[in-house]
C-alpha positions as CSV (number, residue, x, y, z in Angstrom):
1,X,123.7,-47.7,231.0
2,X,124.8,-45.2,233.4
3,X,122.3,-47.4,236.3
4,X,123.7,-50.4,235.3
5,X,127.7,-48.8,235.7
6,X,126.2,-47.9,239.0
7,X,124.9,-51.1,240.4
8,X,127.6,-53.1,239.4
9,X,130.2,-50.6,240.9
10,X,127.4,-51.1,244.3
11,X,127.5,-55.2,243.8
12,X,131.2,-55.5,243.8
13,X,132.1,-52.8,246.7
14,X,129.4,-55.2,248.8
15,X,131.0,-58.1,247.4
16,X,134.4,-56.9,248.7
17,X,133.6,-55.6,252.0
18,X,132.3,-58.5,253.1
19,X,134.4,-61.4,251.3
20,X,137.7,-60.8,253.2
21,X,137.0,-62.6,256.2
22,X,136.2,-65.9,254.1
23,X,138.9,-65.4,251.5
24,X,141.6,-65.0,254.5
25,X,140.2,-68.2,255.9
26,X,141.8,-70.3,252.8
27,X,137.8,-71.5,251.2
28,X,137.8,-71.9,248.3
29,X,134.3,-71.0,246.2
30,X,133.4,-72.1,243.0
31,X,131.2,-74.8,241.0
32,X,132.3,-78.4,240.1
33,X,131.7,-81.3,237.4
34,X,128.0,-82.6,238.1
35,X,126.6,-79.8,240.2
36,X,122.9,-78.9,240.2
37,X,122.5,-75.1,240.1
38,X,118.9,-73.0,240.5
39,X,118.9,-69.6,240.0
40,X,115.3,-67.3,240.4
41,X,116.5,-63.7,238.1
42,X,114.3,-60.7,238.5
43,X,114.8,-57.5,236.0
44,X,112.4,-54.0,236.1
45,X,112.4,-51.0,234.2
46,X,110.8,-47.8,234.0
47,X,111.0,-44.6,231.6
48,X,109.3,-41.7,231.7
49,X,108.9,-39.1,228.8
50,X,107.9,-35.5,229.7
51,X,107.7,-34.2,226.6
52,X,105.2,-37.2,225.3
53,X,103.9,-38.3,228.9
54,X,104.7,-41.7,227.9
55,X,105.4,-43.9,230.8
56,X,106.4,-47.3,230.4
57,X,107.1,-50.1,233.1
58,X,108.6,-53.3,232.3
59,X,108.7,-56.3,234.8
60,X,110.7,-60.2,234.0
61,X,111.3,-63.0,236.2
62,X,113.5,-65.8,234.9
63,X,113.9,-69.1,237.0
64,X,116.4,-71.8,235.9
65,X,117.6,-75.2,236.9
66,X,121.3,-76.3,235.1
67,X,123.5,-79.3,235.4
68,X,127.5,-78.8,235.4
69,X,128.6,-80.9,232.5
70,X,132.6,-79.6,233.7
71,X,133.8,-77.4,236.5
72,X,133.0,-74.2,234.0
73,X,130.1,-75.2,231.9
74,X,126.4,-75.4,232.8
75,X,123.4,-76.6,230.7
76,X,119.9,-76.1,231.6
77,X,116.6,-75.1,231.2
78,X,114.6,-71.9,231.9
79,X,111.3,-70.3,231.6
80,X,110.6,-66.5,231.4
81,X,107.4,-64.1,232.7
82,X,107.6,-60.7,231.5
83,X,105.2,-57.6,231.2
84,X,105.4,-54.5,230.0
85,X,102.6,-51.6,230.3
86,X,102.2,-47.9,228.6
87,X,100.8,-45.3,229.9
88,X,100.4,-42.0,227.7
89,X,99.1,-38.8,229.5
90,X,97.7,-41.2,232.6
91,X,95.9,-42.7,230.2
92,X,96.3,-46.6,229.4
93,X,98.2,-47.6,225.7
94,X,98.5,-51.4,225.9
95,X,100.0,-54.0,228.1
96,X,102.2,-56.9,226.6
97,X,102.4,-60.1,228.9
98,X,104.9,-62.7,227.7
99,X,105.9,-66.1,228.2
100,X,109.0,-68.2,227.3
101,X,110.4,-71.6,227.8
102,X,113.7,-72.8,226.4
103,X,117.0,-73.9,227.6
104,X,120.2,-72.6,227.9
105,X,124.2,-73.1,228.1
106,X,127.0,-70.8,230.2
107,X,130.7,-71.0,230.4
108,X,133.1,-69.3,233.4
109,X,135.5,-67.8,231.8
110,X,137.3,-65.2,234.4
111,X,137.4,-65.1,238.5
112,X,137.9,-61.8,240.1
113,X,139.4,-63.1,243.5
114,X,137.9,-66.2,244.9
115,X,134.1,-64.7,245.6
116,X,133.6,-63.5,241.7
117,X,133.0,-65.6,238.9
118,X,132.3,-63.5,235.0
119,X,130.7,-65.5,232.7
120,X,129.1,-66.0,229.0
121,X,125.8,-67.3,228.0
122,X,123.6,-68.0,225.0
123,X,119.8,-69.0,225.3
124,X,117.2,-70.1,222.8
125,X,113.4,-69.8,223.6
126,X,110.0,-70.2,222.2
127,X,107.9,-67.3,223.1
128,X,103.8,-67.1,223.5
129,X,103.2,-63.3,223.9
130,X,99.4,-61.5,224.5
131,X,99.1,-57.3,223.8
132,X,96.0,-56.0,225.4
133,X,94.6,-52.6,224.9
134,X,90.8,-52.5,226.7
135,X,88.8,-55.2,224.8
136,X,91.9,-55.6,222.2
137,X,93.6,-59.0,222.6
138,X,96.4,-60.3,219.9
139,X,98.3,-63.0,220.1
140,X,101.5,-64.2,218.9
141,X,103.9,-66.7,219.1
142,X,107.7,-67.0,218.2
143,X,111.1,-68.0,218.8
144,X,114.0,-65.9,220.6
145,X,117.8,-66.2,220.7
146,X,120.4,-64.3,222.7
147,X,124.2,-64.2,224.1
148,X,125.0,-62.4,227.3
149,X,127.0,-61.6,229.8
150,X,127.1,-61.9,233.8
151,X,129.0,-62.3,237.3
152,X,128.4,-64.5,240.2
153,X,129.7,-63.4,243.8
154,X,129.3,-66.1,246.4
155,X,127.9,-65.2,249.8
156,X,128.6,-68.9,250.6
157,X,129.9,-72.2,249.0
158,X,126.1,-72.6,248.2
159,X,124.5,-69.6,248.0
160,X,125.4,-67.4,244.7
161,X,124.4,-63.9,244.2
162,X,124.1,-63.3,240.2
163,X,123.7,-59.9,238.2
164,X,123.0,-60.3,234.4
165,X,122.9,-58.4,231.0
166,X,120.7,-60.3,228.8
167,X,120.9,-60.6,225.0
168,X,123.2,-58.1,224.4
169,X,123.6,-59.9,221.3
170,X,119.6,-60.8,220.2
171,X,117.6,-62.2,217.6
172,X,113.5,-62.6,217.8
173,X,110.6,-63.9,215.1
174,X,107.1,-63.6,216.1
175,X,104.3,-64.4,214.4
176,X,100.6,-62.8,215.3
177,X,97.7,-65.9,215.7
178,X,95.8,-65.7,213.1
179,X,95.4,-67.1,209.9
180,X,97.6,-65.7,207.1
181,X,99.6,-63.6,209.6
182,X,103.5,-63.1,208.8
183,X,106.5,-63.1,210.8
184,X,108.1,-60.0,211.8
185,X,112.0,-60.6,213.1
186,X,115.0,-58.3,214.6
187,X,118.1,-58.7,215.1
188,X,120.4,-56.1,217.3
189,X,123.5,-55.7,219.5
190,X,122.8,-53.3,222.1
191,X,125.1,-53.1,226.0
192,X,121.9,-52.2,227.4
193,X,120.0,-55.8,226.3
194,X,116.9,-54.2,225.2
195,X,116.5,-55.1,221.4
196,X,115.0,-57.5,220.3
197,X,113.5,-59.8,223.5
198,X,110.7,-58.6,226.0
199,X,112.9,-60.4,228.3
200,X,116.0,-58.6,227.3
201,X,117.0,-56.2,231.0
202,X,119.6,-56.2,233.0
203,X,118.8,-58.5,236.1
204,X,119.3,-59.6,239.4
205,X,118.9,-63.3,241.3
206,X,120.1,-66.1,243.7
207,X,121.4,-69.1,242.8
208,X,121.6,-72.3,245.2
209,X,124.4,-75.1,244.0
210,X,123.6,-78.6,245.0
């Protein structure tokens, strides 16, 4: 949590050093009714645990394309690719690859001068998932939910910088592919968005508005 603090405190001082000239200039930045929006997000991760020589490395990339149905509210679709791989003394534990597709809603709530936009969102997806340990392979397939929040700092009228915490509020069912396989589910609230969805990390990306 303490990173996150960190590169949000980093995001806005950016954001703020380099905004005055345009805000001084009377633009105005923002999105409209109708406006096409496509945003690429990209989240890592990495832990280390010295006393278990677990290391663990997690990797998600999250494009989306969303239509302004008012000047506040966006609805689109997404996809997600995620991995994430364990290593325990050096020595390999399992890789998970995952893949989502769903579609999502978010509402602008809050500006923080003209350059920053807060938001809300909620997403539904249906997840295909692979775990891989040597010649090992399961698969599984599911459905996730979440609810999230974000901010948006435009570098231009067009070009959107966005940072993201993902599923803070999450809910996930999977269910392994095979015959007479059950579902496992959770359910969490976590500020650090790591419950419940592979996809679930803080995140950075760039948005274009057309």
């Amino acid at each position: 949590m303490k990173k996150i603090i960190l590169t949000v405190a980093a995001v806005f001082a950016f954001g703020f050093a380099n905004a005055q000239s345009g805000d001084q200039s009377g633009e105005n930045f923002g999105f409209s009714k109708e406006d096409i929006f496509v945003e690429g997000n990209l989240g890592f991760s990495s832990s280390n645990d010295k006393n278990t020589e677990t290391k663990v490395n997690n990797f998600s990339f999250t494009p989306k394309v969303g239509y302004f149905l008012a000047d506040n509210f966006v609805l689109g679709v997404q996809l997600g690719l995620g991995s994430d791989k364990t290593k325990v003394s050096g020595t390999d534990a399992g890789k998970n690859s995952n893949f989502n597709a769903g579609v999502f809603g978010r509402y602008y709530f809050l500006e923080l001068g003209k350059r920053f936009k807060t938001y809300a969102d909620a997403e539904v997806n249906f997840a295909n998932s692979k775990y891989e340990l040597g010649p090992i392979e399961n698969k599984s397939n599911g459905v996730s939910a979440g609810a999230g929040l974000g901010i948006n700092y435009f570098v231009t009228k067009c070009v959107v910088l966005n940072f993201s915490l993902r599923n803070i509020l999450s809910y996930s069912s999977s269910k392994p592919d095979v015959a007479g396989a059950k579902s496992t589910s959770q359910f969490g609230f976590d500020l650090n968005g790591n419950v419940a969805n592979p996809f679930a990390t803080g995140s950075f990306g760039v948005g274009y508005i057309f």
